[in-house]
GURO-151904 format. One record per residue (C-alpha): residue in one letter; residue number from 1; x, y, z. Coordinates in nm, 3 decimals. Layout:
% GURO-151904
(a; NUM; (X; Y; Z))
...
This chain:
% GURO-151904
(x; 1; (-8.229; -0.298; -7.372))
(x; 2; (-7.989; -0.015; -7.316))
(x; 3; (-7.750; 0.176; -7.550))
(x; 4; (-7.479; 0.353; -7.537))
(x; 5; (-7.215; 0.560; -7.744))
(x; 6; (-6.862; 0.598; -7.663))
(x; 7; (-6.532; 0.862; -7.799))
(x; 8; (-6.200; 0.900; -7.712))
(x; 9; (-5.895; 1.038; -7.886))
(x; 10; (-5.535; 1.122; -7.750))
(x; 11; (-5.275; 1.237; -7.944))
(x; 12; (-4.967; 1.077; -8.036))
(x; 13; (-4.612; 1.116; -7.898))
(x; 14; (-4.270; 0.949; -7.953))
(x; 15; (-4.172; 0.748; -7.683))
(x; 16; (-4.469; 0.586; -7.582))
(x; 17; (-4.598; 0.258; -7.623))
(x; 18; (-4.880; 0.217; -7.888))
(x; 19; (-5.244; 0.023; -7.752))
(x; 20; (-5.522; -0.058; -7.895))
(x; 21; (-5.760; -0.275; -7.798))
(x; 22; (-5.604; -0.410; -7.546))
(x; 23; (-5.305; -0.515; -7.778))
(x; 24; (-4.897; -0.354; -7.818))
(x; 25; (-4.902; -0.206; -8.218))
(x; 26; (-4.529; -0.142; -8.325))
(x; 27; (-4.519; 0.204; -8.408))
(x; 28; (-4.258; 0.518; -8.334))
(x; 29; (-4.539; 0.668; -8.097))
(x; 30; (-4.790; 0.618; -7.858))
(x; 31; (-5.108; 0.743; -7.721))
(x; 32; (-5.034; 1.034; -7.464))
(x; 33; (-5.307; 0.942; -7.183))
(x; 34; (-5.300; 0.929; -6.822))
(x; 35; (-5.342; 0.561; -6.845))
(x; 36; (-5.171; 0.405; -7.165))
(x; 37; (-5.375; 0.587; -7.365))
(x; 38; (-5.582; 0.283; -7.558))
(x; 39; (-5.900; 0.534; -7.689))
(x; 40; (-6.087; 0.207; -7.819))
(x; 41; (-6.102; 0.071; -7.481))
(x; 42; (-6.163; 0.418; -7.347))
(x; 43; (-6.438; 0.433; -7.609))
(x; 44; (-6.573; 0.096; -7.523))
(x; 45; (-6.581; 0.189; -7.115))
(x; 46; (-6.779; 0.510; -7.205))
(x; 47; (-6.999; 0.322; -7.436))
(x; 48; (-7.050; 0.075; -7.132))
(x; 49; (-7.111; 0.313; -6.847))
(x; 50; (-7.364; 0.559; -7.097))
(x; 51; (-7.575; 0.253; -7.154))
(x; 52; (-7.641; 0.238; -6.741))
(x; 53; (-7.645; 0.576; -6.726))
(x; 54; (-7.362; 0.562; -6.508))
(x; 55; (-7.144; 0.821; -6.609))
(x; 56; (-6.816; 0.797; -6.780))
(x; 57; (-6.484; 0.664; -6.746))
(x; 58; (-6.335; 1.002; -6.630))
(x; 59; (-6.589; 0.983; -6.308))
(x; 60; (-6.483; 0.612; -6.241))
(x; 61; (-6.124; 0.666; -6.273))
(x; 62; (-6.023; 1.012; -6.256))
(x; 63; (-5.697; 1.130; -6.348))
(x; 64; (-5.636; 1.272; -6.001))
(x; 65; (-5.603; 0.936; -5.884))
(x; 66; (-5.223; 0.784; -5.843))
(x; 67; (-5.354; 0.465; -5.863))
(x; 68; (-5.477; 0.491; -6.234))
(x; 69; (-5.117; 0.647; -6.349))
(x; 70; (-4.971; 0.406; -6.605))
(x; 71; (-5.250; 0.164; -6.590))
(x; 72; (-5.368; -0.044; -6.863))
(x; 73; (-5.664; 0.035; -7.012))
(x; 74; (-5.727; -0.369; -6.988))
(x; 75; (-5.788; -0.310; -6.643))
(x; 76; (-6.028; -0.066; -6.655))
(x; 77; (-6.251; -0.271; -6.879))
(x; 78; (-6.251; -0.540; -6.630))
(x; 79; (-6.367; -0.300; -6.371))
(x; 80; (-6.599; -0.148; -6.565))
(x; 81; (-6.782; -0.511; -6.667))
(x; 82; (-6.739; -0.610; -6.274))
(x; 83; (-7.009; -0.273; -6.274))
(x; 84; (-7.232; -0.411; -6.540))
(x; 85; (-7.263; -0.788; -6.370))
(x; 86; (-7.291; -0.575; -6.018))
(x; 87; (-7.568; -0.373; -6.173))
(x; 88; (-7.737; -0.701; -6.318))
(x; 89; (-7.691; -0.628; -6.683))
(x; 90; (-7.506; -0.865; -6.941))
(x; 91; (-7.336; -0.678; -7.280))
(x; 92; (-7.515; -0.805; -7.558))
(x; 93; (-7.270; -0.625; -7.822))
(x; 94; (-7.008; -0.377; -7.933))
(x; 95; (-6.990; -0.219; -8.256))
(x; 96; (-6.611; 0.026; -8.290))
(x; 97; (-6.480; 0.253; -8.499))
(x; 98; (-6.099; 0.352; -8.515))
(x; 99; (-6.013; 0.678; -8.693))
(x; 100; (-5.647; 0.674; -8.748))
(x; 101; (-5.409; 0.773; -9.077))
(x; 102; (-5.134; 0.562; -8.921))
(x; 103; (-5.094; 0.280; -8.824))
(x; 104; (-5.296; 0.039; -9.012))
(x; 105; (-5.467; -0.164; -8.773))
(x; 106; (-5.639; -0.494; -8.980))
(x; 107; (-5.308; -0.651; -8.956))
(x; 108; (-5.375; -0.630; -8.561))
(x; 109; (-5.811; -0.690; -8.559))
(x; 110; (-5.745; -1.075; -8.474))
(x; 111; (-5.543; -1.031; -8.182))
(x; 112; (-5.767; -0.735; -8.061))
(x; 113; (-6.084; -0.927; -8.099))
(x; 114; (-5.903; -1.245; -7.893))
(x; 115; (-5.839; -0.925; -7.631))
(x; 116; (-6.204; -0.776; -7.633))
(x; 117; (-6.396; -1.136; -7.623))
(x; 118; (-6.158; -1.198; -7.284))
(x; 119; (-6.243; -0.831; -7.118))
(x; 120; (-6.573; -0.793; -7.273))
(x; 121; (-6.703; -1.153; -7.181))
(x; 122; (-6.851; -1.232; -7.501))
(x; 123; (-6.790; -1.381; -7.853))
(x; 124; (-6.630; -1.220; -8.121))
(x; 125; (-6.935; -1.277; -8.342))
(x; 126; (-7.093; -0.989; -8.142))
(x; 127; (-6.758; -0.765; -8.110))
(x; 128; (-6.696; -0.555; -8.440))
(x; 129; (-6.407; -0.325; -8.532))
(x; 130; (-6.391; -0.148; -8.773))
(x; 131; (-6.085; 0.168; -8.898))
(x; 132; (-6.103; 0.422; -9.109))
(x; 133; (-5.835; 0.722; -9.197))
(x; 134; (-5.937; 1.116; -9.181))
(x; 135; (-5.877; 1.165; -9.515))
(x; 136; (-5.572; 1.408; -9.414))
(x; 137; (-5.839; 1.634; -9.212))
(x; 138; (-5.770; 1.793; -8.876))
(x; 139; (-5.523; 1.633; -8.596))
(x; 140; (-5.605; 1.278; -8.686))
(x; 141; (-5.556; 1.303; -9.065))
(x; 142; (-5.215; 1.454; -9.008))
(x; 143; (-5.119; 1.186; -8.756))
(x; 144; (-5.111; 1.377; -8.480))
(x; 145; (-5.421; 1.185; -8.304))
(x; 146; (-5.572; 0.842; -8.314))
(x; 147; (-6.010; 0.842; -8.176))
(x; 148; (-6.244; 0.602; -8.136))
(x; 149; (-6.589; 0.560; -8.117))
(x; 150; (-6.800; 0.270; -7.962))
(x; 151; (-7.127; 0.173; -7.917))
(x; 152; (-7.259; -0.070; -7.654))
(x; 153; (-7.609; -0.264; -7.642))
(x; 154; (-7.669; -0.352; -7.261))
(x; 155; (-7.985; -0.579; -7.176))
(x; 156; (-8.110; -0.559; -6.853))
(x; 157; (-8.112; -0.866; -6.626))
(x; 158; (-8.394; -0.910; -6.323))
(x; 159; (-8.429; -0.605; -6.057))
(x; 160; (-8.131; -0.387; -6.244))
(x; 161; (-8.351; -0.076; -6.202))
């Protein structure tokens, strides 16, 4: 068995689309990222990749790249999970933590875990989110920032070393 811990956090800008998990949140700004900014699945792909020792999401799609301008964060998941059944390993779970003063995400945790059991290739009953505020501390508790932090369990399948 493997583990592996995952943050991200982008601040937030008007005119910008909001993600999270994979999912469109209706809010007056978005995540500033090279991609579209969603930090859970940013946090989940780190999470992934430390677990295999294989880096982070930054080395795998590097913001240097044209290709990765504008893309979904969706997509990167999938790639990153084509690396895990390449690699012979199966994701066992996901356990994520959303640190955000605005907006309130349970209203969205549904459609995010129908999102995460499609990229992640597992069932919800071993995906958990979870959101807390800052308590009005630093960038996120003045709602200039939205992080997230993930941890992955990775089991290793046959000759994966």
């Amino acid at each position: 068995m493997r583990i592996g811990i995952g943050y991200d956090i982008h601040r937030l800008v008007e005119e910008r689309p909001l993600f999270l998990g994979g999912v469109e949140i209706p809010y007056i700004k978005g995540l500033l990222g090279y991609s579209d900014g969603d930090v859970l699945l940013h946090a989940i792909a780190d999470a992934i990749l430390g677990a295999m020792a294989l880096g982070d999401i930054g080395q795998h799609f590097p913001d240097s790249d044209p290709q990765y301008k504008n893309i979904r964060s969706r997509e990167l998941v999938k790639k990153v999970m084509a690396i895990v059944r390449e690699k012979k390993f199966v994701l066992k779970n996901v356990d994520i933590v959303i640190l955000a003063e605005e907006p309130k995400v349970y209203p969205f945790k549904d459609k995010m875990l129908d999102e995460l059991e499609a990229m992640l290739e597992i069932g919800r009953d071993y995906i958990n989110v979870k959101a807390t505020t800052n308590e009005g501390v630093g960038s996120i508790g003045r709602g200039d920032a939205i992080a997230a932090y993930a941890v992955a369990l990775l089991e290793e399948r046959g000759d994966a070393r």
